[in-house]
N, CA, C and O atoms as a Maestro MAE file, in Angstrom:
{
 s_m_m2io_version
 :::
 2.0.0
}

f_m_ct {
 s_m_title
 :::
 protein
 m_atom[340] {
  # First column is atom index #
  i_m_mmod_type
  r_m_x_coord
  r_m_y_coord
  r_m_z_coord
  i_m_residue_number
  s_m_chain_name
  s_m_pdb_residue_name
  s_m_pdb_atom_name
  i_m_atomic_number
  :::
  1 25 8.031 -16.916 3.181 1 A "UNK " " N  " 7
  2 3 7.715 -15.549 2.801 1 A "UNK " " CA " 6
  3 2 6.553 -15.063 3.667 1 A "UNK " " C  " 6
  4 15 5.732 -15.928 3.972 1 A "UNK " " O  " 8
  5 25 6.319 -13.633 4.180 2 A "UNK " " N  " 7
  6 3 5.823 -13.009 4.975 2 A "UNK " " CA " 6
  7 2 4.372 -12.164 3.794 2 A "UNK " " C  " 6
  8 15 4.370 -11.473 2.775 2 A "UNK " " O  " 8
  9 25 3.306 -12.774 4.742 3 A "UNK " " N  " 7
  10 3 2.112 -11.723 4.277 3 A "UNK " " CA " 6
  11 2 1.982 -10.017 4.490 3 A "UNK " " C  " 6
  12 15 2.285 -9.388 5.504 3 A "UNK " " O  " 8
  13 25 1.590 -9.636 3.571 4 A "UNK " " N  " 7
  14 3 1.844 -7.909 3.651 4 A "UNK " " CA " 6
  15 2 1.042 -7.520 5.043 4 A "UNK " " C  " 6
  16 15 -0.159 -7.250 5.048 4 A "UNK " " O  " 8
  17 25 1.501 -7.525 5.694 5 A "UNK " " N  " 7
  18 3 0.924 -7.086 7.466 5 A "UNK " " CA " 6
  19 2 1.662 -7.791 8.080 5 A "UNK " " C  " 6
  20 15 1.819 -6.913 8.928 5 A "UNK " " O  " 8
  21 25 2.266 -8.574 8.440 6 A "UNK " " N  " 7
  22 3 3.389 -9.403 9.266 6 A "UNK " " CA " 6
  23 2 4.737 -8.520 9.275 6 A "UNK " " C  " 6
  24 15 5.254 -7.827 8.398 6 A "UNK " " O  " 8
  25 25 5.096 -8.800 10.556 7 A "UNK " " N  " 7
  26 3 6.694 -8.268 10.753 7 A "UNK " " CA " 6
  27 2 7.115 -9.462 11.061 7 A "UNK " " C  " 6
  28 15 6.629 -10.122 11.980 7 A "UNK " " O  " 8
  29 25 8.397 -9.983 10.052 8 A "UNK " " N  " 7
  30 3 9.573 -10.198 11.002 8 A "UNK " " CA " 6
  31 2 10.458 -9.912 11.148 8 A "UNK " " C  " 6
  32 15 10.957 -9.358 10.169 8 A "UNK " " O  " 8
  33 25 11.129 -10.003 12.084 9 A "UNK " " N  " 7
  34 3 12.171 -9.691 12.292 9 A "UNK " " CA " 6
  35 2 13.173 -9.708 11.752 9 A "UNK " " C  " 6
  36 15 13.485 -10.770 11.213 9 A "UNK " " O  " 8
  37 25 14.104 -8.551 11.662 10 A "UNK " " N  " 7
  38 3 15.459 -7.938 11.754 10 A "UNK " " CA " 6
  39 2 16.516 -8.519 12.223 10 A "UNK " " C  " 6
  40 15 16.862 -8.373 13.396 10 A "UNK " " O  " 8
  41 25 17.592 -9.737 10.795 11 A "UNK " " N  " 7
  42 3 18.741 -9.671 12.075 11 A "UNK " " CA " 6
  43 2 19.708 -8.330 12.008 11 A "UNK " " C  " 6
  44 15 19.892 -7.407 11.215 11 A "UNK " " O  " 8
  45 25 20.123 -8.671 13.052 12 A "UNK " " N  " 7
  46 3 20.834 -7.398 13.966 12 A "UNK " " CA " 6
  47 2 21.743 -6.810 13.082 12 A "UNK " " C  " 6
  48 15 21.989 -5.619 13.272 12 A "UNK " " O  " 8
  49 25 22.400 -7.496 11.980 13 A "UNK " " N  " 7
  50 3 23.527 -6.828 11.104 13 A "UNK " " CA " 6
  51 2 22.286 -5.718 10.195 13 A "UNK " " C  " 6
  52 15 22.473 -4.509 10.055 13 A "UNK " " O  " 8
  53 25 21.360 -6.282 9.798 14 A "UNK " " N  " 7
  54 3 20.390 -6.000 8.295 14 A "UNK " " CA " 6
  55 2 19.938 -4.124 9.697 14 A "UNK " " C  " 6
  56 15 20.292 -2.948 9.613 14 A "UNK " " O  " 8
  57 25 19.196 -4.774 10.570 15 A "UNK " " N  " 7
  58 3 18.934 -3.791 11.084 15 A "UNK " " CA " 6
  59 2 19.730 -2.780 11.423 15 A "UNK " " C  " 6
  60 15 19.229 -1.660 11.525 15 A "UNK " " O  " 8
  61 25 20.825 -2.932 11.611 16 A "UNK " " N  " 7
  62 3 22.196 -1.424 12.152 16 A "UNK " " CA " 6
  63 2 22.246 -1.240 10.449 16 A "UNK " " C  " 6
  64 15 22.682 -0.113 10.217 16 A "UNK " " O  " 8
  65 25 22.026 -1.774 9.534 17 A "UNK " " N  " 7
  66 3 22.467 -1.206 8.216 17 A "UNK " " CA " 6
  67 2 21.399 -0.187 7.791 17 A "UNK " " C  " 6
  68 15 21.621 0.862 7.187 17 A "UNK " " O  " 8
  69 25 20.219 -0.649 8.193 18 A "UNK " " N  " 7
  70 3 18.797 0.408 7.763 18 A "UNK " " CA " 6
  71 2 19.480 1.474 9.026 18 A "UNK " " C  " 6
  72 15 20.135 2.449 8.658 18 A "UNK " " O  " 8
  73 25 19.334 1.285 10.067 19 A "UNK " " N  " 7
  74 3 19.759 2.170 10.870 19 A "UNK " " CA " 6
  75 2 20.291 3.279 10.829 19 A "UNK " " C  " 6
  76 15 19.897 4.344 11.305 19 A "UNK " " O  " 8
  77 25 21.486 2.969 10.076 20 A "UNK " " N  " 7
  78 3 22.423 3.685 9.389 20 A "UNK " " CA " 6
  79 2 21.983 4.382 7.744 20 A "UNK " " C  " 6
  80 15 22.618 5.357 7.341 20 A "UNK " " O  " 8
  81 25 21.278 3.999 7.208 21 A "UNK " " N  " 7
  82 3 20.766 5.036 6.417 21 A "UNK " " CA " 6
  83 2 19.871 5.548 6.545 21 A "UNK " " C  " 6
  84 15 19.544 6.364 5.683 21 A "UNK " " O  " 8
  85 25 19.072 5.328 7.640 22 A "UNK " " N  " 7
  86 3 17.642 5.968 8.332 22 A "UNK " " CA " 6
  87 2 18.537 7.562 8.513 22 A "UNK " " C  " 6
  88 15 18.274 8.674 8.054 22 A "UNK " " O  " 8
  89 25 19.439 7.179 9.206 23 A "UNK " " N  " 7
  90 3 20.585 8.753 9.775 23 A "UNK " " CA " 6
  91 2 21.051 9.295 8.292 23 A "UNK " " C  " 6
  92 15 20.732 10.439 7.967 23 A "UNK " " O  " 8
  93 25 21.901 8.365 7.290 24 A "UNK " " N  " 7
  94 3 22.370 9.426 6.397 24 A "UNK " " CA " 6
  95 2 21.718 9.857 5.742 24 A "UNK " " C  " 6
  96 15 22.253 10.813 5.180 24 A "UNK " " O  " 8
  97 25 20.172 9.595 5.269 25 A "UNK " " N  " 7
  98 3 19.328 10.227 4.795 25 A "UNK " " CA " 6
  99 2 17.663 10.810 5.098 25 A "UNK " " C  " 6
  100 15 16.655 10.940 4.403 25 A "UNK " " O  " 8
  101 25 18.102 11.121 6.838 26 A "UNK " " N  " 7
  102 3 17.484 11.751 7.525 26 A "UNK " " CA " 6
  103 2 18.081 13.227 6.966 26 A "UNK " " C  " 6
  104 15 18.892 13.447 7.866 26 A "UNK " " O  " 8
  105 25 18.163 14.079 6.287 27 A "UNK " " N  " 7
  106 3 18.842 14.865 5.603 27 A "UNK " " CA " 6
  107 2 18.791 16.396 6.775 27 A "UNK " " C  " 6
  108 15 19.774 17.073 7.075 27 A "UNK " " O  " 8
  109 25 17.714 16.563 7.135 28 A "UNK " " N  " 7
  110 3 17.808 17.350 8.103 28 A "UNK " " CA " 6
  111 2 17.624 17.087 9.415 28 A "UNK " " C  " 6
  112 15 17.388 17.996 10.211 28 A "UNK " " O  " 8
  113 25 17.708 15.898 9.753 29 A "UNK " " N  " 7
  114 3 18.232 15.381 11.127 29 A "UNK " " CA " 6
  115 2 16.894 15.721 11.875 29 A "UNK " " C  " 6
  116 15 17.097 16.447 12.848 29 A "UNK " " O  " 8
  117 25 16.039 15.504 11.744 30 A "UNK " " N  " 7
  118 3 14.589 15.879 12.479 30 A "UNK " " CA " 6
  119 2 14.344 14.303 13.524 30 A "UNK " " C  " 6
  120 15 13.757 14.292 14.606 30 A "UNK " " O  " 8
  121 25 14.834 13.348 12.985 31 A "UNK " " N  " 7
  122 3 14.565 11.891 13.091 31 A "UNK " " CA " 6
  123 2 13.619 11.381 12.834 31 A "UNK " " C  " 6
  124 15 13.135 10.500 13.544 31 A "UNK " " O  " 8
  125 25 12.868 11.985 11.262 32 A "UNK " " N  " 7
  126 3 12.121 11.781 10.687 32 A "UNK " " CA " 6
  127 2 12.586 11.244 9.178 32 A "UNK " " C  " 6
  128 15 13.670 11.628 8.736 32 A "UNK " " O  " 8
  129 25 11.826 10.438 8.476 33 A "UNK " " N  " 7
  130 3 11.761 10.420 6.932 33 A "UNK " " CA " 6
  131 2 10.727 11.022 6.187 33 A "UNK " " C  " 6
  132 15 9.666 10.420 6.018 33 A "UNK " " O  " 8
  133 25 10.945 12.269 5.675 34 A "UNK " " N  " 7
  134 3 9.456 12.726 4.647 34 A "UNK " " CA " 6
  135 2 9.744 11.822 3.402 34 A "UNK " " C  " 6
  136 15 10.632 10.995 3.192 34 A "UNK " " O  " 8
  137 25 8.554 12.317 2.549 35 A "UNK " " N  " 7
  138 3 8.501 11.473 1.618 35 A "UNK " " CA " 6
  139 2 9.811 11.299 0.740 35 A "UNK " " C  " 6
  140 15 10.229 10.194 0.395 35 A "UNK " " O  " 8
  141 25 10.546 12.766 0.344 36 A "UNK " " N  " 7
  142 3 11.514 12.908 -0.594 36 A "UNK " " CA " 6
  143 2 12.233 11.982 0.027 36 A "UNK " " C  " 6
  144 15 12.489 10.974 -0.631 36 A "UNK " " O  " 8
  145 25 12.723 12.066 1.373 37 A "UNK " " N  " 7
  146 3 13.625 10.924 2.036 37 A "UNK " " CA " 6
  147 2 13.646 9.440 1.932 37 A "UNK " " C  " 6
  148 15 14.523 8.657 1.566 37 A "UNK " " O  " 8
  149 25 12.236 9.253 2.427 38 A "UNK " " N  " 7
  150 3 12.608 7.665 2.127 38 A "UNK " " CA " 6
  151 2 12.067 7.395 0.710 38 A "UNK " " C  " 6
  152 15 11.789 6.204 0.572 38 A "UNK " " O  " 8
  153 25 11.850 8.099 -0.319 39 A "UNK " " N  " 7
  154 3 12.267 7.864 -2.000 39 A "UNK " " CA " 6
  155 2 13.464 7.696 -2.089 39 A "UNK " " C  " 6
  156 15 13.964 6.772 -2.731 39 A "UNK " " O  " 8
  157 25 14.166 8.641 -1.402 40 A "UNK " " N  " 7
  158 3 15.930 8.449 -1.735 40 A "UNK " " CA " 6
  159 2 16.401 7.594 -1.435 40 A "UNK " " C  " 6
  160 15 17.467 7.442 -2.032 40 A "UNK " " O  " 8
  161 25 16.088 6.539 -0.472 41 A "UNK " " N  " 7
  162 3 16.592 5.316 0.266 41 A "UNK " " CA " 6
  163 2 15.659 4.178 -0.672 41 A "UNK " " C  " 6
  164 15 16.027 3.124 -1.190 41 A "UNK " " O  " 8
  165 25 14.665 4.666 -0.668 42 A "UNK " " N  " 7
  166 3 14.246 3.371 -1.938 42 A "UNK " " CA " 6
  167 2 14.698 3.186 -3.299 42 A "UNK " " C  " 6
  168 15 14.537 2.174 -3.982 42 A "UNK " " O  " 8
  169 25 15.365 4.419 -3.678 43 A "UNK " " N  " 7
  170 3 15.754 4.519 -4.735 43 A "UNK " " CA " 6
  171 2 17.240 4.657 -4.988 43 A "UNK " " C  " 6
  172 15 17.690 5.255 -5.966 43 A "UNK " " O  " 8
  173 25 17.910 4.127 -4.146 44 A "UNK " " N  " 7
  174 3 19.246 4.369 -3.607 44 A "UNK " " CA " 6
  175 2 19.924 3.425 -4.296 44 A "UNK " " C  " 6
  176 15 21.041 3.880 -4.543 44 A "UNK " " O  " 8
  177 25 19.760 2.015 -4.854 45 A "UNK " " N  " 7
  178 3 20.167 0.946 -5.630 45 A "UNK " " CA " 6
  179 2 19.582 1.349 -6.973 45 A "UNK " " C  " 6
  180 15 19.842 0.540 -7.864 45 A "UNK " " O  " 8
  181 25 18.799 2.484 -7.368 46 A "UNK " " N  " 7
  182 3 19.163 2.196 -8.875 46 A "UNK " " CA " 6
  183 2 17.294 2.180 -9.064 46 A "UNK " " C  " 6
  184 15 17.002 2.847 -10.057 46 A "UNK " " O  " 8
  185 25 16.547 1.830 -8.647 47 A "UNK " " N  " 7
  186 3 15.286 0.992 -8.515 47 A "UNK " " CA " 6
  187 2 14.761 2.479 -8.709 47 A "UNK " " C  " 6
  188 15 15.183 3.502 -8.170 47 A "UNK " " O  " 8
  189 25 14.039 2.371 -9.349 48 A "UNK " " N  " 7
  190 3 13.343 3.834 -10.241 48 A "UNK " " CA " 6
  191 2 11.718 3.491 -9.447 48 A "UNK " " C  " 6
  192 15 11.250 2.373 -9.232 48 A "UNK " " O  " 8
  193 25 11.043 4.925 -9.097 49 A "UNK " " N  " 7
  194 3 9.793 4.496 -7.803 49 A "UNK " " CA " 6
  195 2 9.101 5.755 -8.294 49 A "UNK " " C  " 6
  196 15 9.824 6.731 -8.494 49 A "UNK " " O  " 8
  197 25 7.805 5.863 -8.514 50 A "UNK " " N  " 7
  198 3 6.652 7.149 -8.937 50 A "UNK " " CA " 6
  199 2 6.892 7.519 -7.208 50 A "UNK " " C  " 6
  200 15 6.637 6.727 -6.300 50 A "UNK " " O  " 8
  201 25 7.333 8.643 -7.065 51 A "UNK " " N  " 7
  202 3 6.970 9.786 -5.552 51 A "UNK " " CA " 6
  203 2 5.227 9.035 -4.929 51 A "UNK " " C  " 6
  204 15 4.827 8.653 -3.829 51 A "UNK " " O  " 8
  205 25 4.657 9.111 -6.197 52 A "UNK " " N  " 7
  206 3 3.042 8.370 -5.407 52 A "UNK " " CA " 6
  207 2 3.139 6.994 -4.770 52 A "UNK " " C  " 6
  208 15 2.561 6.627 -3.747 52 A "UNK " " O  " 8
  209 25 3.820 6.413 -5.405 53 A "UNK " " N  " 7
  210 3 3.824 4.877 -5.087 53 A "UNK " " CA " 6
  211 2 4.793 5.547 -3.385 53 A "UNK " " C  " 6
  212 15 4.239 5.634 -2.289 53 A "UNK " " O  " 8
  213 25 5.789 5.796 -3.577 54 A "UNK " " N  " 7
  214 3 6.424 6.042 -2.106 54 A "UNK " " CA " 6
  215 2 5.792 6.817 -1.111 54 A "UNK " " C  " 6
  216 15 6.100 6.928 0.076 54 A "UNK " " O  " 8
  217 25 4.376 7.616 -2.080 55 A "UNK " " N  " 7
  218 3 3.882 8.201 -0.676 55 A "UNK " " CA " 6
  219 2 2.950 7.022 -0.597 55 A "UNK " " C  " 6
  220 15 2.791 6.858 0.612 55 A "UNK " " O  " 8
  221 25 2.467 6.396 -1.042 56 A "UNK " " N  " 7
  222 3 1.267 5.450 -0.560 56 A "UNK " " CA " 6
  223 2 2.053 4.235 0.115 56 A "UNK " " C  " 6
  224 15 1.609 3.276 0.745 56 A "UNK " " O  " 8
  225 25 3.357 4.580 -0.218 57 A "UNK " " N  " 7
  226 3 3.895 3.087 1.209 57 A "UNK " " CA " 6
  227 2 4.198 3.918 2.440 57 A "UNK " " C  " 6
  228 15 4.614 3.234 3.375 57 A "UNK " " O  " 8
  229 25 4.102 5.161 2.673 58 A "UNK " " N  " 7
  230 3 5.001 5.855 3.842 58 A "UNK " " CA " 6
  231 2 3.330 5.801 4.613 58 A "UNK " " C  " 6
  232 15 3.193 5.422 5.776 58 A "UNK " " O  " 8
  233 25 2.166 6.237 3.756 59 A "UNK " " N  " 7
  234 3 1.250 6.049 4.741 59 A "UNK " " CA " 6
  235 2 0.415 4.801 5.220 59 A "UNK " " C  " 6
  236 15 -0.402 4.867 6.138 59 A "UNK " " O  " 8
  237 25 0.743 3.487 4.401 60 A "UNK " " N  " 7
  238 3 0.645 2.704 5.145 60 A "UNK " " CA " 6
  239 2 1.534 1.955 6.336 60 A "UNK " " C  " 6
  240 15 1.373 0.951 7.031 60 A "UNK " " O  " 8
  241 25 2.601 3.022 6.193 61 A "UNK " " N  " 7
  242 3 3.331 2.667 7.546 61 A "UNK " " CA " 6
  243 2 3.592 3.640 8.424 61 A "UNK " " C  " 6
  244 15 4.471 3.545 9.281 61 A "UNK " " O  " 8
  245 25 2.829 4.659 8.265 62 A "UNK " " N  " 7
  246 3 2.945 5.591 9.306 62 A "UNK " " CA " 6
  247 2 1.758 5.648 10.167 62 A "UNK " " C  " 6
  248 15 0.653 6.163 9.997 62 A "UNK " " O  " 8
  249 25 2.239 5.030 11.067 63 A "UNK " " N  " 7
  250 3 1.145 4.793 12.284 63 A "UNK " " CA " 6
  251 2 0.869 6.152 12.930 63 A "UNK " " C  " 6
  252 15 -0.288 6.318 12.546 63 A "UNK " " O  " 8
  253 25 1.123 7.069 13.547 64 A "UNK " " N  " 7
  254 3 0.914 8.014 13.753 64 A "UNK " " CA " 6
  255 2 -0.271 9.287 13.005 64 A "UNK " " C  " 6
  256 15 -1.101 9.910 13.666 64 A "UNK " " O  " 8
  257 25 -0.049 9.425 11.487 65 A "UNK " " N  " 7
  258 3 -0.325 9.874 10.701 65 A "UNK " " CA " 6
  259 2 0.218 11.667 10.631 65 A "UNK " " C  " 6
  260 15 -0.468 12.680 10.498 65 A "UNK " " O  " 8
  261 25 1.721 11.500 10.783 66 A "UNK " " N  " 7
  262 3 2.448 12.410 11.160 66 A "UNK " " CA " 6
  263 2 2.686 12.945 9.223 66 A "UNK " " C  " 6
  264 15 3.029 14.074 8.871 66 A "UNK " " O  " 8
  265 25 2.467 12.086 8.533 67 A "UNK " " N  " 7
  266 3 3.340 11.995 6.917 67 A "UNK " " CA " 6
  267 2 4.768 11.873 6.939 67 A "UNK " " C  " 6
  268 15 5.363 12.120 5.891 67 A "UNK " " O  " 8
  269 25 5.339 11.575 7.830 68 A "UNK " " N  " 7
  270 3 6.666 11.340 7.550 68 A "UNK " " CA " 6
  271 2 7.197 9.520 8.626 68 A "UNK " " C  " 6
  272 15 6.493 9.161 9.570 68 A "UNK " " O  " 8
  273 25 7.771 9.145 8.427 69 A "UNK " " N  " 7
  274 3 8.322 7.859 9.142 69 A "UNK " " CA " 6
  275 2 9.546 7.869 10.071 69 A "UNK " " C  " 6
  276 15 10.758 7.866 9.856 69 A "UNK " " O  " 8
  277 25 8.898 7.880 11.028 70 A "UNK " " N  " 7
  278 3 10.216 7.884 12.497 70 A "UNK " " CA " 6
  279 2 10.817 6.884 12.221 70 A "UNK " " C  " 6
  280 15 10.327 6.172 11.344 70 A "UNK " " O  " 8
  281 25 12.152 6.451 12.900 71 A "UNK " " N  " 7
  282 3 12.721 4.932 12.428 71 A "UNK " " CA " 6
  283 2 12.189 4.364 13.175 71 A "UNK " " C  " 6
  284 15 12.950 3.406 13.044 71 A "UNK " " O  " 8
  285 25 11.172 3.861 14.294 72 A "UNK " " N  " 7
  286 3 10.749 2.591 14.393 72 A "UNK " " CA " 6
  287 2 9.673 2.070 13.370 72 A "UNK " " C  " 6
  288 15 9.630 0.876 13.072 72 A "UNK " " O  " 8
  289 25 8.913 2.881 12.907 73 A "UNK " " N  " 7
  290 3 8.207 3.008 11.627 73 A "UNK " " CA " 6
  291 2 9.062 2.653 10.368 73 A "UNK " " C  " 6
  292 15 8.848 1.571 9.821 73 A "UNK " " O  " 8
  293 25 9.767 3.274 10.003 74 A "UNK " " N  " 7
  294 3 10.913 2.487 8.488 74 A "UNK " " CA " 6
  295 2 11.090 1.625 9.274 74 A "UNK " " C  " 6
  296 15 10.306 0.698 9.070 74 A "UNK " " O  " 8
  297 25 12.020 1.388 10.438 75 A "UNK " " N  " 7
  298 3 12.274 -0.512 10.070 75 A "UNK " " CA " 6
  299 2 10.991 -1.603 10.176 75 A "UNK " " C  " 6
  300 15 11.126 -2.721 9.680 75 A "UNK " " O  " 8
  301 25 9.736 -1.215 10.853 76 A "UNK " " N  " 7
  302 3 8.551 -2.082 10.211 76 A "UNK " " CA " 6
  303 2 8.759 -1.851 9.148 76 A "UNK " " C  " 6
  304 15 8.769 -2.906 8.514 76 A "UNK " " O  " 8
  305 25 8.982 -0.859 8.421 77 A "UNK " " N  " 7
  306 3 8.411 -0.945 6.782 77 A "UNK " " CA " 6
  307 2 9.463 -1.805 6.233 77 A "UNK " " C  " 6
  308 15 9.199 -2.987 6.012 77 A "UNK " " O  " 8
  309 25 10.531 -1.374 6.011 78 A "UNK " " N  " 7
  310 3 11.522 -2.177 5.536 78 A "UNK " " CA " 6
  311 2 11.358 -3.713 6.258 78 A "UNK " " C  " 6
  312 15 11.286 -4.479 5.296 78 A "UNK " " O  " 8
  313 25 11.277 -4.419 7.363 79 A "UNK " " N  " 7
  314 3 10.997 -5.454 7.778 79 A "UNK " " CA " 6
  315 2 9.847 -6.122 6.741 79 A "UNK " " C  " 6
  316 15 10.199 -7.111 6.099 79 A "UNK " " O  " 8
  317 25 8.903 -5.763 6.620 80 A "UNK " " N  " 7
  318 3 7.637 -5.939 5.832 80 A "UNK " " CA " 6
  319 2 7.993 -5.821 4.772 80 A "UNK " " C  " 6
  320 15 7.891 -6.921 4.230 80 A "UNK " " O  " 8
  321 25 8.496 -4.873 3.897 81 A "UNK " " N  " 7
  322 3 8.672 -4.484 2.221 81 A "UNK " " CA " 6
  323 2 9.646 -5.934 1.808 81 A "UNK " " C  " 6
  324 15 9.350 -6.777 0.961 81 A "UNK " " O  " 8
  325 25 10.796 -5.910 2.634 82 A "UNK " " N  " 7
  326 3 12.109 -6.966 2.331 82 A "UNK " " CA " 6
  327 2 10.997 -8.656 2.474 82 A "UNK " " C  " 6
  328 15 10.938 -9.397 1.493 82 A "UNK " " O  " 8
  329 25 10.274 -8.994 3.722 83 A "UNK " " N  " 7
  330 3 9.958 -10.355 3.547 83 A "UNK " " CA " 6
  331 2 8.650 -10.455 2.576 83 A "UNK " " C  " 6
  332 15 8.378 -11.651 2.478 83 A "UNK " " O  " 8
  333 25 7.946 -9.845 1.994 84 A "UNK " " N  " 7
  334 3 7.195 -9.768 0.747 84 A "UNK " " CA " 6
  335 2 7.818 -9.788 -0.316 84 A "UNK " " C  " 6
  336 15 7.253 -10.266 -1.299 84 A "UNK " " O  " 8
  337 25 8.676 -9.460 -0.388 85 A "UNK " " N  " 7
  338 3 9.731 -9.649 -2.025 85 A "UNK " " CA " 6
  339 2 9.665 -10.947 -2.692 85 A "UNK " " C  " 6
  340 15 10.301 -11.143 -3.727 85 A "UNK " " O  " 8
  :::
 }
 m_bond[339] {
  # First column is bond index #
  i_m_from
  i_m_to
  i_m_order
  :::
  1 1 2 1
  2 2 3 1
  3 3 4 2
  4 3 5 1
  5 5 6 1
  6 6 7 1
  7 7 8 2
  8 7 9 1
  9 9 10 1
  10 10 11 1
  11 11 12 2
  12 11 13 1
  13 13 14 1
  14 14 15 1
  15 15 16 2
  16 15 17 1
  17 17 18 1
  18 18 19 1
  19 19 20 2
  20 19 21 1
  21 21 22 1
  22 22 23 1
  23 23 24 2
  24 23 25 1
  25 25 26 1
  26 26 27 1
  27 27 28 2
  28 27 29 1
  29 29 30 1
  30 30 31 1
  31 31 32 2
  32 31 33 1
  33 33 34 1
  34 34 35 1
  35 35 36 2
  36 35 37 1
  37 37 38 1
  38 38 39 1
  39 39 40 2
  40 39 41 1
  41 41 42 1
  42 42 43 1
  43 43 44 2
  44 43 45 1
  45 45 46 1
  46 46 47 1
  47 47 48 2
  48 47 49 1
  49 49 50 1
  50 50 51 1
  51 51 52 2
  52 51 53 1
  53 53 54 1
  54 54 55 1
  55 55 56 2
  56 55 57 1
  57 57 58 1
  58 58 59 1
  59 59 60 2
  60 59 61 1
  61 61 62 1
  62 62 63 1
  63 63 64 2
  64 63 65 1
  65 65 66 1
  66 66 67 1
  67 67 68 2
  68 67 69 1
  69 69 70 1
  70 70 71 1
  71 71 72 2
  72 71 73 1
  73 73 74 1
  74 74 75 1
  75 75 76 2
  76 75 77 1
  77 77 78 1
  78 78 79 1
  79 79 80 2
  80 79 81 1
  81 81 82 1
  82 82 83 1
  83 83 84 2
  84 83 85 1
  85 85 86 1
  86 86 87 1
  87 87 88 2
  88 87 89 1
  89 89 90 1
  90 90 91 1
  91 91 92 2
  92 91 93 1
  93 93 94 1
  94 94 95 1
  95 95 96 2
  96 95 97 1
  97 97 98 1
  98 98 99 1
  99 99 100 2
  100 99 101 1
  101 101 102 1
  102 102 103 1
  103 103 104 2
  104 103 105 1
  105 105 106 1
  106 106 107 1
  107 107 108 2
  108 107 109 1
  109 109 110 1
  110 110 111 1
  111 111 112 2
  112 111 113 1
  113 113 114 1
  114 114 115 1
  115 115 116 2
  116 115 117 1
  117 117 118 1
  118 118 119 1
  119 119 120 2
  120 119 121 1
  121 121 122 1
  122 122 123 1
  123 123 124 2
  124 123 125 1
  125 125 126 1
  126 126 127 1
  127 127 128 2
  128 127 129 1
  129 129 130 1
  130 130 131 1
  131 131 132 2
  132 131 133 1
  133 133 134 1
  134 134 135 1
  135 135 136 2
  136 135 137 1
  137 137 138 1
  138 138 139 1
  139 139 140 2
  140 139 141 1
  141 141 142 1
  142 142 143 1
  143 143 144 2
  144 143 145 1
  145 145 146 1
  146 146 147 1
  147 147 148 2
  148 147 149 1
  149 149 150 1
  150 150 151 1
  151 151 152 2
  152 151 153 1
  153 153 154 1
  154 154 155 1
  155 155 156 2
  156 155 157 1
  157 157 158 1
  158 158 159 1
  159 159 160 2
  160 159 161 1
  161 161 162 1
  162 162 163 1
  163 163 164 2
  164 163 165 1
  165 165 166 1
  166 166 167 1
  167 167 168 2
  168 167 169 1
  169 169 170 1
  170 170 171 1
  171 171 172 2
  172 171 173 1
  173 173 174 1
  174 174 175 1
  175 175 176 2
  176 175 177 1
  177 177 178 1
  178 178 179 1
  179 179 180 2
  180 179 181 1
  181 181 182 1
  182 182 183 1
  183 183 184 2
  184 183 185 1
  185 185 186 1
  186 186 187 1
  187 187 188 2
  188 187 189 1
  189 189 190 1
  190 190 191 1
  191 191 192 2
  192 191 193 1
  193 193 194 1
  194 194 195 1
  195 195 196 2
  196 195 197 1
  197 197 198 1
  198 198 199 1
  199 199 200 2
  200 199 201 1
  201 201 202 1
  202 202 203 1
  203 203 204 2
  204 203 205 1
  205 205 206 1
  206 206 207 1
  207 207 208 2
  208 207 209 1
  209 209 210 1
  210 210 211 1
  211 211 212 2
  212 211 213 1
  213 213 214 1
  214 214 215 1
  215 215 216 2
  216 215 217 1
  217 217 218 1
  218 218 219 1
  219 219 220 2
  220 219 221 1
  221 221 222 1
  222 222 223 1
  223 223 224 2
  224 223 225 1
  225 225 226 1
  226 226 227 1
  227 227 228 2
  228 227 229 1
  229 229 230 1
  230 230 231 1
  231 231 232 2
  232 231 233 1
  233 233 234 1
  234 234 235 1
  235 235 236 2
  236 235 237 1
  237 237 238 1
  238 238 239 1
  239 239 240 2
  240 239 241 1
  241 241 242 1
  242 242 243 1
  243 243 244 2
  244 243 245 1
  245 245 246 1
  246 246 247 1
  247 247 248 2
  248 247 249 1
  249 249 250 1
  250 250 251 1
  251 251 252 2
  252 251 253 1
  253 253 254 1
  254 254 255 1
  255 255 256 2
  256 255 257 1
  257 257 258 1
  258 258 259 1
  259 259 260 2
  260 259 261 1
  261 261 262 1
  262 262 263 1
  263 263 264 2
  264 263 265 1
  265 265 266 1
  266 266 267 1
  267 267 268 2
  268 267 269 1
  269 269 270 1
  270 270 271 1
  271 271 272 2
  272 271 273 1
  273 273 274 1
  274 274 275 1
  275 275 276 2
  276 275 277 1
  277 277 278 1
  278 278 279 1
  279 279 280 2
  280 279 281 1
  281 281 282 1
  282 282 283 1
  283 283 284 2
  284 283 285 1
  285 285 286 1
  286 286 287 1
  287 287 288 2
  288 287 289 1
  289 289 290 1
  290 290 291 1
  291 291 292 2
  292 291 293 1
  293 293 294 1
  294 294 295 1
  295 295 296 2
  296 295 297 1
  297 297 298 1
  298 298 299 1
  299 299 300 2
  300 299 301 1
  301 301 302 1
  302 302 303 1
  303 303 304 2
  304 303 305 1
  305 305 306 1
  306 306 307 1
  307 307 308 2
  308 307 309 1
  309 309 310 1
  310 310 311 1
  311 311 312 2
  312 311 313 1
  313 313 314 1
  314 314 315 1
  315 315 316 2
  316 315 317 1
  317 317 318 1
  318 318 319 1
  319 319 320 2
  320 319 321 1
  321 321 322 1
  322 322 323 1
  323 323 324 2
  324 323 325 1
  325 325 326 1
  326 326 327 1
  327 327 328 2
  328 327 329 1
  329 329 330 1
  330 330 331 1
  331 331 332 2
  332 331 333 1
  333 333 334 1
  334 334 335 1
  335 335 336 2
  336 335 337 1
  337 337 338 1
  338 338 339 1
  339 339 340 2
  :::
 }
}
């Protein structure tokens, strides 16, 4: 198991699958995730999330400090969120 600051890596199937919902719920195709967005992808299995709790994970992974998550940004996050579990 991975410490909360470590990436590892993505295999290649897991990654084209985030990939792929990075796009279907990029909702207005900016190639961004705002917050409502990647709530919807966290909350996409059912998994019930306070909007605060999802904004306080989008800004510890938004390197930029844009407030929203480009996909090389979600798949660190998701890389990181998945090996902390």
């Amino acid at each position: 198991m991975a410490e909360l600051g470590e990436v590892m890596p993505l295999s290649e199937a897991r990654n084209k699958k985030l990939r792929d919902a990075f796009s279907q719920f990029d909702t207005d195709a900016d190639g961004q995730l705002s917050s409502q967005e990647f709530s919807d992808i966290l909350t996409a299995g059912g998994n019930a999330m306070a909007i605060e709790d999802v904004k306080e994970i989008l800004e510890d992974f938004d390197r930029v400090g844009s407030g929203t998550l480009s996909l090389s940004e979600f798949l660190a996050a998701m890389a990181q969120l998945e090996d902390y579990d």
